[in-house]
Each structure stands twice: as structure tokens, then as C-alpha cells.
C-alpha angles and dihedrals in degrees: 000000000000131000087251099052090048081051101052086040091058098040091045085060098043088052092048092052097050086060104048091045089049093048095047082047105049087037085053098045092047090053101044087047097058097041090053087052100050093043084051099046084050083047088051086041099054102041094053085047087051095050079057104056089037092061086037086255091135098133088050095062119124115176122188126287116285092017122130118206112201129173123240119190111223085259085065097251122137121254101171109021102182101164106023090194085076099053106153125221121245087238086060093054092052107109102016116152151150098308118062119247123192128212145149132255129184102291103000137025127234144208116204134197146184108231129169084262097055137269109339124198120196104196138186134183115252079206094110090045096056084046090056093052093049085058099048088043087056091043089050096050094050088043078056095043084052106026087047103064092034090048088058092048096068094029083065093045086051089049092053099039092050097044100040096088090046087041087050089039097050085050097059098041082050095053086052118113144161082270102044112043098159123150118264106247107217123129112214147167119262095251119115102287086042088061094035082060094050092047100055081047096061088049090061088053101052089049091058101053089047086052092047090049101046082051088055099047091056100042084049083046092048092051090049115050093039092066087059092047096057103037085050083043088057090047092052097048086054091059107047088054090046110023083184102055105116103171083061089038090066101034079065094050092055083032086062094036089056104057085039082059089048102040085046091048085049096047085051098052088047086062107047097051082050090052124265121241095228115210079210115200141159115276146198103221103191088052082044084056096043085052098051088039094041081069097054101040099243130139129252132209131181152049141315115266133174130217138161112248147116102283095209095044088049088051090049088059094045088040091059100039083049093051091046092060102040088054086051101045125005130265089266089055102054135079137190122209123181120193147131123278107189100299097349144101120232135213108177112190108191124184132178093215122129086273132228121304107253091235093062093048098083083050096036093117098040123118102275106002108140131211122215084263083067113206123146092312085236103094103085095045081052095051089043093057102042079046100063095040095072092053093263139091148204129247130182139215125190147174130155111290092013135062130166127190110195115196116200120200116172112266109245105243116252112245 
């Protein structure tokens, strides 16, 4: 069933039931309206009879229109009977007295009072009431019979005009697939289903763009790792024309280390945007730092800090800045400092290289983007995310003959 149909459905009985309660209500209220009148106008009646006999004005009394006055003795036997239709039971009579009291019988209702000449009832027929209420009963079923159908036509008009945008709306979403990732356009309000719309908008978007950047990766993957492969294809062709070649031999050893360095780089990148499971422990930063540094044969300064993070995954990071500076400039021209930065630790990597172009520094830790020292163009991305999932990050300054990466990791608290 659609959401229409469900719509109409819902409305249809809520209008039906409307109908049904406000004519009850109005059949009810009507009903309740004219027997209290006519109770009230035999009350009126019988006290003003009363005040004559009482004053001995019998012959004087005028009563309403349609009313009937009979005589009752105190045993409950009629005296004066002037509409024997309204012939009231002895039960009825029991507890009459000065004050008049009002109540219905079968066909007509009654007020009774005690007078010096014994119980008077004063009686009219309810047969004009009941009339009256035939007549609204039939009104109120031709108003249904009218008001009804009407009533579902615009509940219908209301349905589809409520659920068109969500039925447009359903049809677009529905049109939408790996290969069409389009906005839905559709201009809306800002009510609910307006921000459900751009929601689902901005979800399409964002699947584009993972989808354009997944194209991208593996464009950027595929170029990568081709080069290796022909340059380690050539080597080995050389080789197989020439077993003793060494100089080919080992082109194809660096050729091979290369694309390891690259698939690993890429395994770890995966993870991390993934989301890394950290060991995490408590570390010395600045030994962390000896020991990356210790590899590449570069010197450390500084002083011993302590953070909470995964020692291998830390390592990774400082292995990868190291080797970035060395392979920029040199062992001799690059330097490791390791101090605090209110509230933070510090890892400072300086190089004396020829620094970074301006126009790759916005892009430096992107997948691929590649500094004047060369390598798979994945390290600092590594490093970056690492980085940040330790609650830290890495900046960069550069100028021609001097860079600096700082790496900033949250200081465990003392205590």
C-alpha cells in the first residue's frame, strides 16, 4: 500500500469519525436542550398552580400551553384525570411535596406538588420532542450523506498534494545508482521532509566524491605501481638474456623494494582511514626518537617526554619524516629535537635540504604527493594519519635550504 493510500485511508476515518462524534453530539445536545425546557416550563407551571391554591385562586390558573393539570388524593387516587394518557402510577406520587419535582414517564413527563387540595400534576406529551428529533436525525443523516463524500474528496486532494513531493521524491532516490549520483531536484521548504531531501542530498554527494576519489586512488595506484613494473620487467629481461648481469640483478632488487615500500605504505593508509586498533602504551618520545633516528644515522637532542600512544605505529611516523630528510638532505644535514609545547609533546624534524615548492605545501600529506627527496609519495600521509590518531598532528615549514615537520602528540599529565 502507498504511502498515499495509507494517507487517504487515515484521513477518510478521521473524517468519519468526526461526523459521527458531532452528530451524536449535536443529536444529544438538542435533546437534552428541549427536555430540560420542557421539565423547566412544568416546574414554572406547578409552582405558580401551587401559589393559587394556595391562596384559594384555583379557578385563575392558567398553565402553558399543551399542559394537562389532574388531581391526585394523598392515597394516590385521581380526583381530576384530564388527559388519561397521563395517568400517573401510585409509585410516582410517593414523595410529592411542597416543592415541585419534574420527571419522565413513557410518552409524557410530569411535576408534581403537594397543594391544600391534594397532589397536583401538571403533564405534557414528549411527543413533539421526539418529533423534533426525528427531524434533526433525518437533517443530520442527509448533512452525512452530503458532508461524507465531499469530505473524501478533499481528503484525497489534501493526500496527493501532501505526499507528491515524497512520491517525486521516492522516484528520484529510486532512479539513483553507483553510476548516477545526481542530486535529487526538488525545492522544498525547510520543514522535515525539506531537510530529509537535503540530507539525502548531501549523501549523494558525499558518495560522489568517495567515488571520485577512489577513482582517483586507483588511477594514482595503477600509475604507480606500472612504472616499477616496467622498469623490474626490463631488468629481468636483462637477465634472462645475460644470468650473470649484477648491475641488473640489483636494479631489480631496489626495483622490488620499491613497490614492497609502496604496497606496505598503501596497506598502512588503508588502515588507518579505516581506523587503526592502537596497543596503546606509555612511551618515552625522545628514546622513540634515538631509536628512528639510530637507523638513519642522524643525530637527537632533547628531553625525555612521555605520551600514550602505540610504539610501533609512532616509530612508523618518525621513521618516515627521518627518511624524508635524509633523502633531502643528507644525514649530516638533518637534525631531531624533542621537547614540550604547552601541553604538548614535540617532535621537530629539520633538514637542510632545498625545501618544498610553495605550491605542494597545501597537498604535502596527500596520497602520492611527492617532495624534491622522491620516495612513494605515501609516507607522509602514513605519518599524518598516524598522526592524528593519536590525537595529534603534523605541520610543516619550509623555505628554501631549511624544513621542519613538527609532530605534536598530547603530553601525558604528571601524577
Amino acid at each position: 500500500m502507498t504511502f498515499r493510500a495509507r494517507l487517504f485511508l487515515a484521513f477518510s476515518a478521521l473524517w468519519l469519525f468526526l461526523l459521527l462524534l458531532t452528530g451524536y453530539l449535536a443529536g444529544r445536545g438538542v435533546e437534552e436542550s428541549l427536555k430540560t425546557h420542557l421539565l423547566n416550563t412544568l416546574l414554572q407551571d406547578a409552582l405558580r398552580a401551587a401559589e393559587a391554591y394556595q391562596k384559594g385562586q384555583s379557578g385563575a390558573l392558567l398553565t402553558t400551553g399543551g399542559v394537562f393539570l389532574h388531581l391526585y388524593t394523598e392515597e394516590g387516587e385521581p380526583l381530576v384525570l384530564t388527559e388519561p394518557r397521563h395517568l400517573l402510577p401510585k409509585g410516582a406520587l410517593e414523595g410529592a411535596g411542597e416543592t415541585p419535582k419534574a420527571f419522565f414517564q413513557e410518552g409524557f413527563a410530569a411535576a408534581l406538588v403537594r397543594t391544600p387540595l391534594g397532589l397536583l400534576a401538571l403533564t405534557a406529551d414528549t411527543a413533539p420532542i421526539e418529533g423534533a428529533l426525528s427531524a434533526l436525525r433525518r437533517g443530520l443523516l442527509e448533512a452525512f450523506f452530503l458532508l461524507f463524500p465531499l469530505g473524501l474528496l478533499l481528503v484525497y486532494l489534501t493526500a496527493r498534494l501532501a505526499a507528491g513531493p515524497l512520491e517525486r521524491a521516492a522516484r528520484e532516490v529510486a532512479s539513483r545508482s553507483p553510476s548516477r549520483l545526481d542530486p535529487i531536484p526538488l525545492t522544498l521548504p525547510r520543514d522535515e521532509f525539506g531537510r530529509m531531501v537535503a540530507a539525502v542530498n548531501g549523501l549523494l554527494q558525499a558518495l560522489k566524491e568517495a567515488q571520485e576519489r577512489e577513482r582517483a586512488f586507483l588511477a594514482e595506484v595503477s600509475h604507480e605501481l606500472r612504472t616499477p613494473l616496467t622498469v623490474l620487467l626490463g631488468h629481468l629481461d636483462r637477465l634472462e638474456r645475460n644470468p650473470l648481469d649484477g648491475e641488473a640483478l640489483e636494479a631489480a632488487q631496489r626495483t622490488s623494494e620499491r613497490m614492497r615500500r609502496l604496497v606496505e605504505d598503501l596497506l598502512d593508509l588503508a588502515r588507518g582511514e579505516a581506523g587503526w586498533r592502537l596497543d596503546l602504551h606509555i612511551v618515552d618520545l625522545l628514546e622513540l626518537a634515538r631509536e628512528a633516528s639510530r637507523e638513519q644515522g642522524v643525530r637527537v637532542e632533547g628531553e625525555a617526554l612521555e605520551v600514550l600512544g602505540d610504539p610501533d605505529r609512532l616509530l612508523q611516523a618518525l621513521r618516515n619524516l627521518i627518511a624524508n630528510g635524509v633523502r633531502a638532505a643528507g644525514r649530516e644535514g638533518v637534525r631531531v629535537r624533542v621537547g614540550r609545547e604547552e601541553g604538548w609533546a614535540l617532535v621537530e624534524v629539520e633538514d637542510r635540504g632545498p625545501g618544498i615548492p610553495e605550491d605542494l605545501l597545501p597537498h604535502l600529506f596527500q596520497r602520492f604527493a611527492r617532495g624534491p627527496g622522491g620516495g612513494t609519495g605515501l609516507g607522509l600521509a602514513v605519518a599524518q594519519a598516524i598522526a592524528r590518531a593519536h590525537g595529534g598532528e603534523i605541520t610543516v615549514e619550509s623555505a628554501p635550504g631549511r624544513t621542519v615537520f613538527r609532530v605534536r602528540l598530547p603530553l601525558l599529565e604528571e601524577g
